[in-house]
N, C-alpha and C positions, 0 to 999 in steps of 0.2 A: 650620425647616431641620434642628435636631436630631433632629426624627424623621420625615427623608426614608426612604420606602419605596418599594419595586416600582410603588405605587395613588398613593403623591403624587408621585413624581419629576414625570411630565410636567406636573403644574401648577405647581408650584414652577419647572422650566425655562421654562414659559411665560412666568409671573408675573415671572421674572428676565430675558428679552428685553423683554417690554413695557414694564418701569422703565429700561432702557437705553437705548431707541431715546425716548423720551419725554424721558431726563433727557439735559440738553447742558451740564453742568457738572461732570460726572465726578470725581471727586478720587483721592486716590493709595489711601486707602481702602475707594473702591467696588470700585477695581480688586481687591483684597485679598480683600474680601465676597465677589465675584464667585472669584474662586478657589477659597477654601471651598467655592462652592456645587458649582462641576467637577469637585472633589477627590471630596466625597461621591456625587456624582451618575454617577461613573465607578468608582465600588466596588459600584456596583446592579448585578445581573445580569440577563441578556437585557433591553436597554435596547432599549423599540421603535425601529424606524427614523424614524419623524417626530420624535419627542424625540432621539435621536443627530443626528439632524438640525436640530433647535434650539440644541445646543449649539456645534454648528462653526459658527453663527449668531452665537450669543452672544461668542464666539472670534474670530471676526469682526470685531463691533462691537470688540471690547477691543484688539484691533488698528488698528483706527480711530483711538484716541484719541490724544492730544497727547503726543510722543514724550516730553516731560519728566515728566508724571504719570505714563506707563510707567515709567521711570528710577525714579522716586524710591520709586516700589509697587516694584519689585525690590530695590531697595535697603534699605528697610525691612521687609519682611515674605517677601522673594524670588516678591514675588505673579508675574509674568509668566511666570516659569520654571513654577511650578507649573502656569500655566496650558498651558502645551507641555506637561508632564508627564499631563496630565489628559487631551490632545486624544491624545498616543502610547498609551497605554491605550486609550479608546475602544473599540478596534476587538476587543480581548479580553473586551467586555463586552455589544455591541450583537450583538444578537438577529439568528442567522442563517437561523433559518426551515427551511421543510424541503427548499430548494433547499441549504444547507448555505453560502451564499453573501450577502453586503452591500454593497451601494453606494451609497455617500453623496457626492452630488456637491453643494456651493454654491458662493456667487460665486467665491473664490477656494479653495478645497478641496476635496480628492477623497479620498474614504478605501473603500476596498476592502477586505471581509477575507474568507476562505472557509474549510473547516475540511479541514484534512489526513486523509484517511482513508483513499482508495487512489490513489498515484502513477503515472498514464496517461502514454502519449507526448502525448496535447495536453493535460496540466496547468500549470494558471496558474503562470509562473516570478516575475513583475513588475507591472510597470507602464509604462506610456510615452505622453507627452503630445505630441501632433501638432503639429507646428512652422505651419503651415499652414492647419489649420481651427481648431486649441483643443480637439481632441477626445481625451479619454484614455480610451484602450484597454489591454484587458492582455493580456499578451507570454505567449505559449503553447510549451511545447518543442513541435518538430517543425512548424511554423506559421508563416507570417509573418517578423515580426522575428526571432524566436526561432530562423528556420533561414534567414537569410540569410549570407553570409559578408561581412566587412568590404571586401571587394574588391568586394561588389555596391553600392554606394552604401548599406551597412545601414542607416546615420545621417542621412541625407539630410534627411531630415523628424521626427526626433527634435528635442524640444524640451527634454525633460529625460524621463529613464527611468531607472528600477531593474530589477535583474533577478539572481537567484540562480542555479545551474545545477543541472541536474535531480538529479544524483547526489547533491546535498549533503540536497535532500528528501526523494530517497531512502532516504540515511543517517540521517535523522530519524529516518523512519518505523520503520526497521527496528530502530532502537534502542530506540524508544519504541511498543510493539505495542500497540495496544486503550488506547492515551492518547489523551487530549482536546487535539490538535495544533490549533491556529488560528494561520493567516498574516493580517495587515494589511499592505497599504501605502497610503501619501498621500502626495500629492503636494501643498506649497503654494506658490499662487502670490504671497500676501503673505508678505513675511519678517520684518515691523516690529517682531515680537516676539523674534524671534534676534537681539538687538542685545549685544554682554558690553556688562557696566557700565566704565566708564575708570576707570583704575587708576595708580598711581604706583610699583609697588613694583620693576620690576628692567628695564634698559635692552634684557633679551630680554621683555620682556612687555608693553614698550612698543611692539613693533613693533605690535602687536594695536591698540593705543590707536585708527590713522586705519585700520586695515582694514575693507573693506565687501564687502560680498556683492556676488556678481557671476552669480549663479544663482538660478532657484527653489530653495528646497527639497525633499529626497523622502526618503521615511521606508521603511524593510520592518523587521517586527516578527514574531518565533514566538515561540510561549508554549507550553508543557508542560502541560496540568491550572494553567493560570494563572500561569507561571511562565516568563519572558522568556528567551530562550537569546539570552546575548552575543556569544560567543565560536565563531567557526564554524572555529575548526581542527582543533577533536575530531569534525568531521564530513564526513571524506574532504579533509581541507584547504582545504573550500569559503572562497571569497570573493566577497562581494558586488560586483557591476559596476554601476557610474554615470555615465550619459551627460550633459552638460550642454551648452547651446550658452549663451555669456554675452550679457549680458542689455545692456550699454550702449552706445551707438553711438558707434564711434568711427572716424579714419583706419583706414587701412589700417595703415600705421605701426604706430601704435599699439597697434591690435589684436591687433597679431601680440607686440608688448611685453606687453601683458596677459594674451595666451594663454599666452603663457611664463613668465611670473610669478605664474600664480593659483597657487593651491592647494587642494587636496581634505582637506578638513575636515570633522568629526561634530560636530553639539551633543553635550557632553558636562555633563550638568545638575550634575556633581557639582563641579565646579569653582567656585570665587570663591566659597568658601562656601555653593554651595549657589544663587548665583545664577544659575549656567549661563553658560556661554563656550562657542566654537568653539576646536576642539585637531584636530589631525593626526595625535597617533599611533594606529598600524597603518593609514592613509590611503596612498596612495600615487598617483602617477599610471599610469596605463596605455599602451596603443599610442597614436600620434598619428593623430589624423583632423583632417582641416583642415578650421577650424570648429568643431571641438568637444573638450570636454574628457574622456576618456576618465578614473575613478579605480576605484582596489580597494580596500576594506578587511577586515578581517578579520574583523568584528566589525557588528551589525545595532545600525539606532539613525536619527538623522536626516541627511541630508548637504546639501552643498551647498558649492561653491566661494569660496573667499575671496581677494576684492584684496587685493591690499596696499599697490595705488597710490589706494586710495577716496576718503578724506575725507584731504584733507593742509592741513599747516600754510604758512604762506609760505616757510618756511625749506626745507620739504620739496619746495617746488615747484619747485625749481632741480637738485635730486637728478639727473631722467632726462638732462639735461644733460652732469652730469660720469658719471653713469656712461657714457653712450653716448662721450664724450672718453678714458673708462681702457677701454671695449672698443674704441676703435680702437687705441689706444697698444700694447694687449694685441697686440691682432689682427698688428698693423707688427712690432712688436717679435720676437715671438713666430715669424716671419715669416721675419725674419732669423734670428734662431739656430737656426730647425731649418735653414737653409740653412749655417750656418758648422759648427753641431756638427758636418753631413752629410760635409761637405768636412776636418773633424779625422776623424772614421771612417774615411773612406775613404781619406784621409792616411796613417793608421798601419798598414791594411791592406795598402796597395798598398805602401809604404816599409819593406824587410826593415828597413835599418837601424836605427828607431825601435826593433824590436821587443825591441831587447834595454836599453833607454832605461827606469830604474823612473819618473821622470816622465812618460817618456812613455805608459809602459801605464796608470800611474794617470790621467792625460790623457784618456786612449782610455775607460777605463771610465765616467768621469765624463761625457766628453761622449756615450756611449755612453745611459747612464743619461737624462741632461737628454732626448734628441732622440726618446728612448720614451715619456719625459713628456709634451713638449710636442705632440708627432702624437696622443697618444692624447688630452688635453686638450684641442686643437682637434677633434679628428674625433668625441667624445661628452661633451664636458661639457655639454654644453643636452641639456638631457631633454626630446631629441623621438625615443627611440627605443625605446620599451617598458622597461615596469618588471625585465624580465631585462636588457638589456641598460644599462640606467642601473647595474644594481647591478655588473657585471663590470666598465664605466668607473672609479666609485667606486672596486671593489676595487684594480683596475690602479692605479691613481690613489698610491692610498694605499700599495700597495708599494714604486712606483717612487720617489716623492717619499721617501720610508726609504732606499730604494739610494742617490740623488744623496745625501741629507747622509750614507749611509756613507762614498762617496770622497769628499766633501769632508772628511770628517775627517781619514780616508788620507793625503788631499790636505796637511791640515795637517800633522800627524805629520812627513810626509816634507819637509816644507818644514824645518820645524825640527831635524829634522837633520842636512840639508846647510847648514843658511845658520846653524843657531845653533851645533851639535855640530859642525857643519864634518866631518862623516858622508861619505868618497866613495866608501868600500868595498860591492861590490854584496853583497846579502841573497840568501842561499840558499832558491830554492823561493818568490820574493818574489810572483808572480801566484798561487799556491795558498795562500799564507796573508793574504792579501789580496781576493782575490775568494771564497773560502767564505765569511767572515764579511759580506762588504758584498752581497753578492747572497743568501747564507740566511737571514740572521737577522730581516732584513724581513717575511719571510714568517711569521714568526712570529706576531706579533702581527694579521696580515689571516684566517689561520688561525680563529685565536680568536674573533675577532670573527664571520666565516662560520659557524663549530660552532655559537656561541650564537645569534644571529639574522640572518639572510641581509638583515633589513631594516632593518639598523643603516645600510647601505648604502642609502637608500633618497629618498637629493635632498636630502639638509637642508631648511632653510627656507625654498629660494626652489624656484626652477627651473632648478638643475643638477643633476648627480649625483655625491652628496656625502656622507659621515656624516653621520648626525646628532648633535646637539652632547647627546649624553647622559655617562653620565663613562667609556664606554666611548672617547670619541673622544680627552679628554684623557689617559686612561691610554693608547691605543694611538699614538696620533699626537702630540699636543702634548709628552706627557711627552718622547719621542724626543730630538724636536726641540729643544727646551730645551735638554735636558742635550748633544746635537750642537754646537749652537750655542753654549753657554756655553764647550764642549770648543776651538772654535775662537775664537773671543773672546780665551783665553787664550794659545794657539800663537800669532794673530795681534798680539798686544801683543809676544808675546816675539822675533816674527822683525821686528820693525818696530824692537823695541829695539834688539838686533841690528846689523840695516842701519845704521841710527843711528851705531853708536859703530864702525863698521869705515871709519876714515877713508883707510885705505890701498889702500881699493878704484879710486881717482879718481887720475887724475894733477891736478886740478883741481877747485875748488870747485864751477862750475856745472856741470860735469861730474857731480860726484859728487850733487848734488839732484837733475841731474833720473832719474841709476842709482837715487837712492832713493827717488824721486815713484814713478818707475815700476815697483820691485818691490814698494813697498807696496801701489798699487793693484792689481798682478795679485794679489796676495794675498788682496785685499779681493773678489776677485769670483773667485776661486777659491773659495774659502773661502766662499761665500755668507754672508756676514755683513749682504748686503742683506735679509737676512728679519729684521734685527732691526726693521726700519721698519715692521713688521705689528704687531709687541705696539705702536708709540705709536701706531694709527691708531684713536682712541679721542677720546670726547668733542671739543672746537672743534679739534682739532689732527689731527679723522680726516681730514679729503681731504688737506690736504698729505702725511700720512704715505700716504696710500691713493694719492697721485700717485708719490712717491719710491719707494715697494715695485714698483709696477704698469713703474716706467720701469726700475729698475732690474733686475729679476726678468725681468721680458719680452726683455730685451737682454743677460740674464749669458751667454747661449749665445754670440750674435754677439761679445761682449767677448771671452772663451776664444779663438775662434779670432781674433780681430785682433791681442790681445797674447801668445799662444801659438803657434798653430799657425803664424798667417801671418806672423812674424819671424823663423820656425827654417827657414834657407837651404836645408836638406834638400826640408823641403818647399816651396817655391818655386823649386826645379832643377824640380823632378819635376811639377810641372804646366805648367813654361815650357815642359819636353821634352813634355810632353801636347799643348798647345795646339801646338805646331810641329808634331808630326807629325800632327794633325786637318786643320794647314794644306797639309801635303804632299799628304795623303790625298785634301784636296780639290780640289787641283792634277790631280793624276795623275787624278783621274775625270773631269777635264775633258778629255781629251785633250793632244796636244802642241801648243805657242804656234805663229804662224805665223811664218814665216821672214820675217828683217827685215835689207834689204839693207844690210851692213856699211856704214858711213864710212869715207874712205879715210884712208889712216894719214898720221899724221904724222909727219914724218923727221925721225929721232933726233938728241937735240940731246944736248950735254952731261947738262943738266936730265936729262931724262929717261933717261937712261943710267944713272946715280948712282941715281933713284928707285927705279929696278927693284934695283938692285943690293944698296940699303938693304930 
């Protein structure tokens, strides 16, 4: 094997299938041997097609074997990684003939590769495996798939495809004149080899631990004079497009849970030292097609969609339960307070009187703020609406949520000094130095994070639309929030202490509990101090705390208006007078009552003489 050449590769790969399919006892390092031989055997130039074709054989069988001797070859010597690393090569190496072109099709793989040399309207862009017969064909601009629009069924009978877009090959080409350009893709329909090894080291890396694939895999590969191009934003900002339809049968239900929970993930060989794991960044998800998973990345390599519902423990098995219990909670809750915020809006609008009320504008802003949240959080936090418009959600998201906890600071502030400083005198100019700072400064930070990467913004970890948790998120979001919240923690201890010692408020004892039951709590949900129940929703004490955040957060809007708006008499004249004249309004379009012949009177008695008269 040390001195594999051009003349012995193909006996050496034969010699190496024939000892594999003979031997049925495999150990962790035949696997290992076996890598070796792929590593060197994929460094040979113009590999003929029958030996390239041997080796995705042999690639094959080593995928066959007994998922624990894979395990433990990776884990010692990172043999299985290598062997992906050896099969993604391939196609930079195997002999394209003088049609300029290679296809290697076995049991479960497909490997295409052609050499870039002049870029046609019908140039291969991809790949794409027929949902239908099993037949993989490739995806031509101006052709076929390649020129269908998503409105025509394009996906229909896609099973899994890749595909780059013309301009970005173009941009290759042009960059690179009179270079030796070669494209690969493959597609595999065994995945046994992309398995990460399990891990113990941090409770975001565990979510990996029970995730499974829920896709074939597909790979698209360019090389330069032998040299793999990553990174495709220095070439017309091209990104790579991934169709997948998942792979496991399940309800309807269900299915529609898992299509909103996958995720679009690269092998990324460099990971776990070296052993290879699935990662998501620069992945993203794309337009929704029902049915299939639509992803982008930035970046050439292997892909393929990851569950996250795959392989679970008992303990995890009860999870789809309580969350579908905290997304109706959400759902109800959520429900309500853009209904009461609406009705505080429209309260302070329509009622001149409020307007000159500094709780009351602070009031108005805050519920103003929450009712932009929460519309915009039910109408695009599920990422089913293209990766431009998940990331706009995100961004909204993330400004508006910084506005709420500016007025609830405001909110505090001014609580404490009418009720601590006993403050009644009105603040000159109080809505302009109040609303610049809680409606601009927000923007600040969503700014920043936009200028440096739009796809910071880009779902989080599941399937909403969400930062991702890099330390852009904590510096921009969490830090805020913290120091918001610590800021109100404080106010609210000190106007509760307050309350407390002002006994002269009461002409009575239970009088005066239940005056301070009840301005502690509006304070407590003014003040949003219910987010502190997010930091303990951690370890054995997470669904309680993830039950008490979900009820209370979902309903802080409907509490606002039941302990605020809807006890302030003002506003309860001014919709009693609404509601009566709707009822007039719909008197009189009825026409006039029929005439209803009088009872005849009764003759005035004392009694009634005195009544009238009273």
């Amino acid at each position: 094997m040390a001195n594999m050449t051009e003349e012995t590769l193909p006996r050496i790969v034969n010699n190496t299938k024939a000892v594999l399919k003979e031997n049925s006892t495999t150990s962790a390092l035949d696997v290992n041997l076996v890598a070796n031989i792929l590593e060197k055997a994929t460094r040979q130039s113009n590999i003929p097609i029958e030996t390239a074709t041997d080796l995705l054989k042999i690639v094959e069988i080593v995928a066959g074997l007994n998922q624990t001797v894979l395990e433990r070859s990776n884990i010692a010597d990172n043999a299985t990684n290598r062997v992906l690393q050896a099969v993604e090569s391939l196609g930079d190496r195997v002999s394209l003939g003088d049609s300029g072109t290679a296809r290697i099709q076995t049991q479960n793989t497909v490997l295409l590769a052609w050499k870039l040399t002049t870029v046609s309207d019908l140039h291969v862009l991809g790949l794409e495996l027929a949902l239908d017969s099993g037949n993989v064909t490739e995806i031509t601009e101006g052709q076929g798939w390649g020129n269908r629009s998503e409105g025509e069924g394009k996906y229909d009978n896609t099973d899994t495809a890749i595909t780059l877009p013309g301009k970005t090959f173009r941009s290759i080409a042009k960059k690179y004149p009179g270079r030796d350009i070669r494209i690969s893709a493959s597609i595999f329909t065994d995945t046994s080899l992309f398995r990460s090894i399990p891990t113990s080291v941090t409770d975001a890396d565990s979510r990996h631990r029970h995730a499974n694939l829920n896709s074939k895999a597909i790979a698209l590969r360019i090389t330069v004079d032998g040299q793999p191009i990553t990174n495709l934003s220095a070439y017309d900002k091209g990104s790579v497009k991934t169709v997948f339809t998942l792979v496991q049968s399940l309800s309807k239900d269900q299915a529609i849970q898992r299509e909103r929970s996958s995720r679009c993930v690269f092998w990324d060989f460099a990971l776990q030292d070296g052993k290879g794991a699935w990662s998501k960044e620069g992945c993203y998800r794309g337009n929704t097609v029902p049915g299939k998973l639509l992803c982008e990345c930035d970046h050439l390599t292997i892909f393929a969609v990851m569950d996250p519902y795959g392989q679970k423990t008992r303990k995890e098995k009860i999870a789809p339960f309580y969350e579908s219990a905290l997304s109706f909670i959400s759902v109800c809750g959520l429900s309500l307070s853009i209904a009461g915020l609406s009705v505080t809006v429209i309260s302070f609008i329509a009622i001149k009187k409020l307007h000159s009320s500094h709780p009351q504008q602070t009031l108005f802003n805050l519920a103003l703020a929450q009712l932009l949240t929460w519309v915009t959080f039910l109408a695009g936090f599920s990422r089913d609406h293209g990766h431009v418009s998940c990331v706009l959600v995100a961004a909204l998201l993330h400004y508006l949520i910084l506005v709420s906890f500016m007025w609830m600071v405001i909110e505090g502030i001014l609580q404490y000094l009418l009720l601590v400083k006993v403050m009644v005198r009105r603040f000159s100019r109080y809505m302009l130095k109040t609303a610049l700072p809680a409606w601009g400064l927000p923007l600040v930070p969503v700014i920043i994070i936009l200028s440096i990467d739009v796809n910071l913004y880009n779902g989080g970890e599941h399937y909403y639309c969400w930062m991702s948790r890099t330390p852009f998120y904590y510096a921009a979001f969490l830090a805020p929030i913290i120091i918001m919240l610590g800021t109100n923690i404080v106010l609210y201890v000190l106007v509760v202490v307050s309350i407390c010692r002002r006994r002269d408020m009461s002409r009575g004892g239970t009088s005066y509990n239940a005056i301070s039951i009840r301005a502690s709590i509006g304070c407590f949900v003014v003040l949003g101090l219910n987010w502190v129940f997010a930091f303990f929703a951690i370890n054995d004490a997470r669904l309680v705390f993830q039950y008490l955040f979900t009820c209370t957060t979902a309903f802080q809007g409907f509490l606002i208006f039941a302990i605020f708006t809807a006890r302030d008499p003002a506003v309860r004249q001014f919709w009693l007078d609404l509601i009566c004249k709707c009822k007039q309004a719909r008197r009189a379009s009825r026409g006039p009552l029929p005439l209803i012949q009088s009872a005849p009177s009764m003759p005035e008695t004392k009694e009634t003489s005195f009544n009238r008269s009273k």
